[in-house]
C-alpha positions in Angstrom: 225.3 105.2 -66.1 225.8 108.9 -66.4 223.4 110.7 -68.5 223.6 113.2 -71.3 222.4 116.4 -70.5 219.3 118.0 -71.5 220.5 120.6 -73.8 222.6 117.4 -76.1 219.4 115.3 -75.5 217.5 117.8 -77.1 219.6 118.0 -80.0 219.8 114.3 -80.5 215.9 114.1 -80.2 215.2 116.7 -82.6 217.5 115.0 -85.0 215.7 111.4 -84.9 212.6 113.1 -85.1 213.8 114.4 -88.2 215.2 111.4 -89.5 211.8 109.7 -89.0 209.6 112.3 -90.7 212.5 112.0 -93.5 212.4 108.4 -93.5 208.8 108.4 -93.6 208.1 110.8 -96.3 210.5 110.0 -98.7 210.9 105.6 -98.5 208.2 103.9 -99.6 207.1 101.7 -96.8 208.6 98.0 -96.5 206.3 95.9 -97.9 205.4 93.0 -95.2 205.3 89.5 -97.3 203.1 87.3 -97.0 203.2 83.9 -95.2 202.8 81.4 -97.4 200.0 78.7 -96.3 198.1 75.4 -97.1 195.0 75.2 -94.9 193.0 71.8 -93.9 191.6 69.8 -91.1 191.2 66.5 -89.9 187.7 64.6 -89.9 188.7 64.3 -86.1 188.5 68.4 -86.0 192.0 69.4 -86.1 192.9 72.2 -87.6 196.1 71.7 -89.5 198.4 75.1 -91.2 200.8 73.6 -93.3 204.2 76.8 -94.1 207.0 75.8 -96.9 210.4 77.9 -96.2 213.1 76.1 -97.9 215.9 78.4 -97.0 217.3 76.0 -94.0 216.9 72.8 -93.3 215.0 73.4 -89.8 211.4 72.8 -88.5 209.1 73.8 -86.2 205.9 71.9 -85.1 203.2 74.6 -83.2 200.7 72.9 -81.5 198.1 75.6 -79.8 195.2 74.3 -77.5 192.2 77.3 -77.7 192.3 76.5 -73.8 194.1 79.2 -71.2 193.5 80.1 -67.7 190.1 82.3 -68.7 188.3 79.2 -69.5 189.2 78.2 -65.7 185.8 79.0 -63.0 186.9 80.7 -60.0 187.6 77.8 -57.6 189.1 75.6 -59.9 192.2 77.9 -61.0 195.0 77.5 -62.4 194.9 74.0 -64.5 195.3 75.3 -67.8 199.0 75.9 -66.6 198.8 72.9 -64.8 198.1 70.5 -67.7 201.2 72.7 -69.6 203.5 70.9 -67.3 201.8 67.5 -67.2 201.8 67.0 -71.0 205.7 66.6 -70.5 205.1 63.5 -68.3 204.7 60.8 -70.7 201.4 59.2 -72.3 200.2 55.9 -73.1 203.3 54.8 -75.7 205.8 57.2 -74.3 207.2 56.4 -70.6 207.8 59.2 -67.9 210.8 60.9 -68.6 211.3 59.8 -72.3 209.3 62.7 -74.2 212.5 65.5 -73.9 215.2 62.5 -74.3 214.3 61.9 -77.8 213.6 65.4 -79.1 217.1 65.9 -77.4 218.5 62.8 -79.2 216.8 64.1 -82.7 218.7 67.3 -82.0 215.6 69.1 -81.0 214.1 71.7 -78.4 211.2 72.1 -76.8 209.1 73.9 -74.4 205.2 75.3 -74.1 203.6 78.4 -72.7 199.9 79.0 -71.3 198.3 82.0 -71.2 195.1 83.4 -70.6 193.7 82.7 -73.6 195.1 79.6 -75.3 198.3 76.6 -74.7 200.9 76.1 -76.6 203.2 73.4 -77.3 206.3 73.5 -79.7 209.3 71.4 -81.1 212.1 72.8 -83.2 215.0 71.3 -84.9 216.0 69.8 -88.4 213.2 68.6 -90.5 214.2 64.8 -90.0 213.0 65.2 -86.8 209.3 66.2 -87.8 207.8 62.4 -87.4 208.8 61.9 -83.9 207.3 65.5 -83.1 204.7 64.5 -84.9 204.2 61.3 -83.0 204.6 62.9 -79.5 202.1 65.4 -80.0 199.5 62.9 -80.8 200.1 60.6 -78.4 200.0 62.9 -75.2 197.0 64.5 -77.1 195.1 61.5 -77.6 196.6 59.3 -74.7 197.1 60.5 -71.8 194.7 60.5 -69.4 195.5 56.8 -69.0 198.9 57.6 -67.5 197.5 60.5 -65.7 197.6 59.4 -61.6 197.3 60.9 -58.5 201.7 61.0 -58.4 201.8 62.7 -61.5 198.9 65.8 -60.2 201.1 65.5 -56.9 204.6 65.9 -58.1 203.1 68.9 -60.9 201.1 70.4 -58.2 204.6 70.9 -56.9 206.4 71.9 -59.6 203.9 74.9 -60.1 203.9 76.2 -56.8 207.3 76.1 -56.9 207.8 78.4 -59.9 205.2 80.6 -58.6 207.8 81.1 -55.5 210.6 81.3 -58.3 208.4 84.0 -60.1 205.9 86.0 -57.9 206.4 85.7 -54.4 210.3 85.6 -54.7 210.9 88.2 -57.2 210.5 92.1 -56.3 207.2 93.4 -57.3 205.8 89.8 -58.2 202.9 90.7 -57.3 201.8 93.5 -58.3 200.3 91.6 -61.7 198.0 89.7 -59.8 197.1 92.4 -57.3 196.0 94.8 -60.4 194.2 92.2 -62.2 192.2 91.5 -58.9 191.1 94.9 -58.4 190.5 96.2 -62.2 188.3 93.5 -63.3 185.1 92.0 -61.3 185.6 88.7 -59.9 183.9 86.3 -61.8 186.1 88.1 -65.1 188.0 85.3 -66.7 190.9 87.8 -66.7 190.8 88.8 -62.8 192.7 85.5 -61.7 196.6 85.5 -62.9 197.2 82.4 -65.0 199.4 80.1 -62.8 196.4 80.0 -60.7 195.4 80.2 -56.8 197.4 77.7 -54.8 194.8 76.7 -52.7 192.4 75.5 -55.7 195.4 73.7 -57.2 196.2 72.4 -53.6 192.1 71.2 -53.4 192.1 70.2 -56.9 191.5 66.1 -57.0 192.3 63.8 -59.7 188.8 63.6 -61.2 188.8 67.6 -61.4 191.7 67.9 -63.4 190.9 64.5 -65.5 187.5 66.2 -66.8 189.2 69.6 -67.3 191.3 67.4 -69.7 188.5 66.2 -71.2 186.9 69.5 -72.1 189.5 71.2 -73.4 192.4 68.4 -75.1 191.1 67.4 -78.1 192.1 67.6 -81.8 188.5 69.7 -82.6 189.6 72.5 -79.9 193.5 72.7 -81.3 195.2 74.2 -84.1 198.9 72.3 -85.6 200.7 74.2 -87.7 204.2 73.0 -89.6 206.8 75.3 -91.0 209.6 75.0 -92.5 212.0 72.9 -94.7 209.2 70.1 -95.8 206.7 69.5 -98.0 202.9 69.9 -97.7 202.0 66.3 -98.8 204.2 64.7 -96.4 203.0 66.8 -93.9 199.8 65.9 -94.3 200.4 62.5 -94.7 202.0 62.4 -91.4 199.4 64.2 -89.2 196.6 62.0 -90.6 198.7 58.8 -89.7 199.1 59.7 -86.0 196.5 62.2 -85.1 193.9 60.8 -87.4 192.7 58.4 -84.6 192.6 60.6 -81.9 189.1 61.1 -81.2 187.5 64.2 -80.8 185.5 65.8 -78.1 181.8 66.4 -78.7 181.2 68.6 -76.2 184.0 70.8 -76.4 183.0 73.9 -74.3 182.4 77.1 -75.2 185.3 80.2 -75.6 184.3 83.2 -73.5 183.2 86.0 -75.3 185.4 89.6 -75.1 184.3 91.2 -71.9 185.4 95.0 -71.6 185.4 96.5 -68.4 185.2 100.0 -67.9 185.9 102.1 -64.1 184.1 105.4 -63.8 186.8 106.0 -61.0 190.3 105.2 -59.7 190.8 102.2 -57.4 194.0 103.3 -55.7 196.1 100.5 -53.7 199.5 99.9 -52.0 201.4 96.9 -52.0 204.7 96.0 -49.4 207.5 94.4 -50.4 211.1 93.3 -50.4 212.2 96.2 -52.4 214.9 98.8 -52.9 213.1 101.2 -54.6 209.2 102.1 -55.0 207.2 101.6 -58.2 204.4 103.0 -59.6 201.5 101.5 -62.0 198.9 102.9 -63.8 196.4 100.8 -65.4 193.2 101.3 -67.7 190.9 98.6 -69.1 190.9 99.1 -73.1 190.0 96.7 -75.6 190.7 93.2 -76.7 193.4 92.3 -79.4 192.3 93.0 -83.0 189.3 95.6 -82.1 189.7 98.7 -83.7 191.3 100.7 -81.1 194.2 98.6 -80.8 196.6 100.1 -83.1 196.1 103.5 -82.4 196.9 102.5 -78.3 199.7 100.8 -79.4 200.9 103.6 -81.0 199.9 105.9 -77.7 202.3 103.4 -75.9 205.0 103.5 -78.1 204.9 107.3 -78.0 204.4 107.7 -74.7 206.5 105.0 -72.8 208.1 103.1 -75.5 211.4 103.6 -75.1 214.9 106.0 -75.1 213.1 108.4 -77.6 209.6 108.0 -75.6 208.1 111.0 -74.1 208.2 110.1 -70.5 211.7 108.3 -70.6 212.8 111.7 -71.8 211.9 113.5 -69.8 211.9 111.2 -66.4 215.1 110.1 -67.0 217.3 111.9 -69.0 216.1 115.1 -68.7 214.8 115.6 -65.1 216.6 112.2 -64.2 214.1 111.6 -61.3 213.2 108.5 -62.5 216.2 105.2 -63.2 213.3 103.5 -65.5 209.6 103.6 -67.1 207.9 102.3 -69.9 203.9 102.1 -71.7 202.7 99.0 -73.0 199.3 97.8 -74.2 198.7 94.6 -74.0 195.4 92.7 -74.9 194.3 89.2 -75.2 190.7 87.5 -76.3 189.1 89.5 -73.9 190.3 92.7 -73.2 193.4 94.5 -72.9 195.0 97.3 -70.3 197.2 100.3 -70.9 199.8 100.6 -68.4 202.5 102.6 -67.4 205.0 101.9 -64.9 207.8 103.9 -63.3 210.0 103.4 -60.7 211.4 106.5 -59.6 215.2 107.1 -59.1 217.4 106.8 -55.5 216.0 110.3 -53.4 213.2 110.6 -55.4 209.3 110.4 -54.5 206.7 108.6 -56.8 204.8 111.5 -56.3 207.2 113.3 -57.9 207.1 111.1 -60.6 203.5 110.7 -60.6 203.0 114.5 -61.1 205.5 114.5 -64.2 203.1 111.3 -66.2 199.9 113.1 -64.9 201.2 116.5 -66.9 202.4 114.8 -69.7 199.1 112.6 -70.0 197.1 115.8 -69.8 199.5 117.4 -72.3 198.6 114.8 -74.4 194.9 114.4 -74.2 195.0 118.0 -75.4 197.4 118.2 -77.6 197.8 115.0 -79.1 201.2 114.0 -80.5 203.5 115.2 -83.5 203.9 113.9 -86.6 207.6 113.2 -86.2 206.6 111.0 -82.7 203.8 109.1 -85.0 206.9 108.7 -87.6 208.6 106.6 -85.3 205.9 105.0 -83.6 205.3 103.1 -87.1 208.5 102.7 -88.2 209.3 100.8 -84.5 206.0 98.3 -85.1 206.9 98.0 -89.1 210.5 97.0 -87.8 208.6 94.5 -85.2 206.5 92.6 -87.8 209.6 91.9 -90.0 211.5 90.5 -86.7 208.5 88.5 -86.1 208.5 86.7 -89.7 212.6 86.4 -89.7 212.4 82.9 -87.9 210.4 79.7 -88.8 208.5 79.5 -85.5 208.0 83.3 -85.3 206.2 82.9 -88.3 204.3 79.4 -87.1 203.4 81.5 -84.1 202.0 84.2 -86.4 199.9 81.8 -88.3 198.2 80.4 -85.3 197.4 84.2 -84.0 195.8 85.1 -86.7 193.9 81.9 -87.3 192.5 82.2 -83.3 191.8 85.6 -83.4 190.7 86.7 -87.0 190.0 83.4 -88.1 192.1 84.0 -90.7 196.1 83.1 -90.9 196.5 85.1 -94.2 196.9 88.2 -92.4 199.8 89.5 -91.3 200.0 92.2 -94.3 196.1 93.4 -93.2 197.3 93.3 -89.2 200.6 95.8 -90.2 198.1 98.1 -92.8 196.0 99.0 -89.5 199.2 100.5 -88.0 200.1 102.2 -91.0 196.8 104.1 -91.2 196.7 105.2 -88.0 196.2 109.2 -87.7 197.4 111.9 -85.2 193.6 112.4 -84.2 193.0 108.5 -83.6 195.6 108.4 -81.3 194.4 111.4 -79.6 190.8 110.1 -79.4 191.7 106.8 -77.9 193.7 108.6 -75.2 190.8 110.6 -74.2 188.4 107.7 -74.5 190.3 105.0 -72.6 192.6 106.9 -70.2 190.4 109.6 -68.9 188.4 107.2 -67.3 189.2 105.5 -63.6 192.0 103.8 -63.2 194.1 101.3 -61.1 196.7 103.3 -59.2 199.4 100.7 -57.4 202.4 101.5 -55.4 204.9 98.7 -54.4 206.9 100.5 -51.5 209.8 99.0 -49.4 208.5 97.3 -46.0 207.5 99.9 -43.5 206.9 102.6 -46.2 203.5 102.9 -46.9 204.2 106.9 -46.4 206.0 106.8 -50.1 202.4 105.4 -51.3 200.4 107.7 -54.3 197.1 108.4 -52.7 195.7 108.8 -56.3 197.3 110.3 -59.6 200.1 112.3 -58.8 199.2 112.7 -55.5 
């Protein structure tokens, strides 16, 4: 695409910025509603979050496990994400190959996710269909390790490594991921293994290691349901005690690991080869895990600094001095920690030094400085605008039930979580930045085969 020039860009900038501090001065801000709950559990231990939302006649069933890969030990990787592809395989009352068939036939979808930090499992579709969800969930909860053989391990083993192909060694810049959790976090960190595991302990994993992983983690007392949309709470509840109420629970469910912030006192500085075009740079900073109080105001550093078209550094990187086709800040966190990272991949006949030297100034610029009220503007209007896209969908807002209730113990709490944004200042932004990104860092540099030459050998450098 051809880009505008700097002297319209600057124009067009000025006048959002203007529009924002408008906006935000003179609208009261949108009030986030509420997500309407009934709360109870099972004598078995299952946690059950019950959402009425009338306004279609749709479903969805959100089953999280409080299992991901950081309750894996090093050496035994990668189950959690094994077990989210096994739990499609059938259990005691449901034969291989049957589970999608009759969602499909109901006329619903389904699919599951693992991450570090917890499993998920989901079905959505018209309410009609809620009983047979219902149903399937329990039994593959409650039944089935008696289906679980050595084929089944062998033929998922398989499927896993061949999406890690699909995803990480086939893909440009895979692995870069797993290569920066490696080196920011110590090895035995929960967090320092990506989630999809090492293929040799999946590949040395026998039956009996995976059955007892099973056992420690898949049980109604370690696992949150929650049911929203078009139904009503009694029925609800009436259903999940039918079919989950005899699943039995675990007593010795094992314990969640505790947040474990790392900090570096200097930059760990890497290169990585690859089938690649183009070089890409990463920075990356240990920060904090989701809901501590520094979260908002990094998010809001992100969003400022790399968040998109209006960011700082996509201003000026690529439109302005156009030395850059793409680069973008995010902060993610999790359970136990979180990162701030930037990544840029610099533009045909440019260096990512040259790059490198442009987010070094602006960084410094920052840590000095700290941002404007019209960037701060924005920054909250862009999450505001994110929490209301979150609650416009029944399992958006399922999905924000469970987050709250793993993380804050609390699933009333969506209007609390957008509040925190909305207080943030101009001097807490400026104080996390100095906090968490004056610190060391990981500095990574995917460069085409055979150009290690194009490498950063630190910062900008």
């Amino acid at each position: 695409m051809r880009y505008p020039h700097a002297p319209t860009l600057a124009r067009s900038v000025a006048a959002l910025a203007l529009a924002a501090c408008v906006l935000n001065a003179n609208a009261t801000a949108q009030q986030i509603p509420r997500i309407q709950f009934t709360k109870f559990s099972l004598p078995n231990g299952l946690e059950v979050i019950v959402h009425e939302d009338h306004s279609t006649p749709i479903v969805a069933v959100d089953t999280w496990y409080h299992v991901g890969s950081a309750s894996e030990k090093p050496g035994r990787t990668g189950f959690a994400h094994l077990f989210e592809h096994v739990m499609f395989m059938g259990s005691k009352n449901v034969p291989q190959g049957t589970f999608d068939k009759l969602l499909e036939s109901s006329g619903a979808d389904n699919n599951g996710s693992t991450t570090e930090d917890r499993t998920n499992y989901y079905e959505t579709g018209p309410s009609n269909m809620l009983p047979l969800a219902l149903w399937l969930d329990a039994d593959r909860m409650g039944w089935l390790l008696p289906t679980m053989d050595q084929a089944k391990l062998d033929a998922q083993r398989g499927v896993v490594k061949e999406e890690r192909n699909q995803r990480v060694d086939n893909v440009p810049y895979g692995k870069a991921s797993e290569t920066i959790s490696a080196a920011l976090y110590p090895k035995t960190h929960p967090y320092s293994w990506p989630v999809v595991g090492s293929m040799a302990d999946l590949s040395a994993a026998s039956l009996t290691d995976v059955q007892e992983f099973f056992k420690l983690y898949y049980a109604p007392n370690n696992a949150t349901l929650v049911v929203a949309g078009d139904v009503k709470t009694d029925s609800v509840k009436a259903l999940v005690t039918k079919y989950f109420g005899d699943v039995p629970r675990n007593p010795n469910i094992a314990p969640h690991p505790a947040p474990q912030l790392v900090s570096r006192a200097t930059d760990t500085v890497l290169v990585l080869e690859d089938r690649v075009q183009l070089p890409r740079i990463y920075y990356v900073w240990p920060t904090v895990q989701g809901f501590h109080a520094d979260e908002a105001p990094l998010d809001h550093f992100a969003a400022i600094l790399g968040g998109g078209r209006t960011s700082r550094l996509y201003r000026k990187l690529v439109y302005e001095m156009q030395i850059a086709s793409d680069v973008l800040a995010t902060h993610p966190t999790g359970n136990l920690s979180g990162t701030f990272e930037i990544v840029a991949t610099p533009a045909p006949g440019h260096t990512p030094a040259e790059v490198a030297k442009v987010i070094d100034d602006e960084l410094k610029n920052v840590l000095a400085a700290g941002v404007t009220d019209a960037e701060l503007a924005r920054a909250r209007n862009s999450r505001r605008a994110s929490f209301l896209n979150g609650l416009s969908s029944i399992l958006g807002k399922a999905e924000q039930l469970q987050l709250y209730n793993d993380q804050v113990k609390n699933p009333d709490y969506v209007q609390q979580d957008a509040a925190r944004y909305e207080k943030v200042t101009r001097a807490d932004i400026q104080r996390v930045a100095n906090q968490y990104l004056s610190k060391g860092k990981v500095v990574l540099t995917v460069v085409p085969q055979g150009k290690k030459d194009l490498a950063l050998t630190g910062g900008g450098k």
